[in-house]
Structure formats: structure tokens, C-alpha cells
C-alpha positions, 0 to 999 in steps of 0.5 A: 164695264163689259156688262155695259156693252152687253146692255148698250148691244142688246138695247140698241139691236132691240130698238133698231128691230122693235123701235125706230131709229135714225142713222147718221149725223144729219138725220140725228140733227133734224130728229132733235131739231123736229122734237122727235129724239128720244135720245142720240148715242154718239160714237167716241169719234163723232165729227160733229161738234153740236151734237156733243154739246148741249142738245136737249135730250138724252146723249150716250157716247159709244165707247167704239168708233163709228165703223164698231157702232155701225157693225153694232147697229147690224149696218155695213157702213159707219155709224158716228150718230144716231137718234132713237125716235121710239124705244120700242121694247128695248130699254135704251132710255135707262143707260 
């Protein structure tokens, strides 16, 4: 379990740095809705109810909340979702 964190923390700083990446529900569904998302990783606590339903790409739910996914992610505010747009040189897609 714990080298799955490790992975989803080194994937996801990679992608953020190397790739882009949209934060917040809002931004998650208009990525999904344009075909952009590559795949979405929702916190374990994510309000929205579409998102964790079927949407068509790839979705990873993040063992933390959203306050520990935004301190994750290197941002100083909560994240509940975000859509990988380009993977960048990460390997986020394999988890």
C-alpha cells in the first residue's frame, strides 16, 4: 500500500511539473466534457456525484482528502479533483 503512495505522489508531482493539469471540480468537468482529460484523480471525499460515476476516461480515487491531495499536488488550498490533460513524462496513466 504505502509504495502506491509513493508512486501516485511521484506521478502526479511529475505531471504537474512536466505535463498539464487542471485543479478543481469545475475545470475536471469541462476537461472531460472538451475530450481533453486523460484521466481524473478524485480525493476520497470529492463532492461531485458525476465524477465519481461513469465519465469516460480514466479515474483514480486518492486515499486522502482533499486538503491532503492539494498539499499532494504542492497547492495551498484544497484539491477534491483534477484532470491530467498531458501526462507529461510522468507515468500517472499506468495507476
Amino acid at each position: 500500500m504505502s509504495e502506491e503512495k509513493v508512486d501516485i505522489s511521484r506521478a502526479l508531482k511529475s505531471a504537474i511539473t512536466t505535463g498539464k493539469v487542471e485543479f478543481g471540480v469545475d475545470q475536471t468537468e469541462k476537461a472531460i466534457r472538451a475530450g481533453k482529460a486523460q484521466m481524473i484523480v478524485l480525493a476520497r471525499n470529492c463532492p461531485s456525484e458525476s465524477l465519481k460515476g461513469e465519465v469516460g476516461v480514466k479515474v483514480h480515487i486518492y486515499d486522502g482528502n482533499n486538503m491532503e491531495l492539494g498539499a499532494l499536488c504542492g497547492k495551498p488550498f484544497s484539491v477534491s479533483a483534477l484532470a491530467v490533460i498531458d501526462k507529461g513524462t510522468s507515468n500517472i496513466l499506468t495507476l
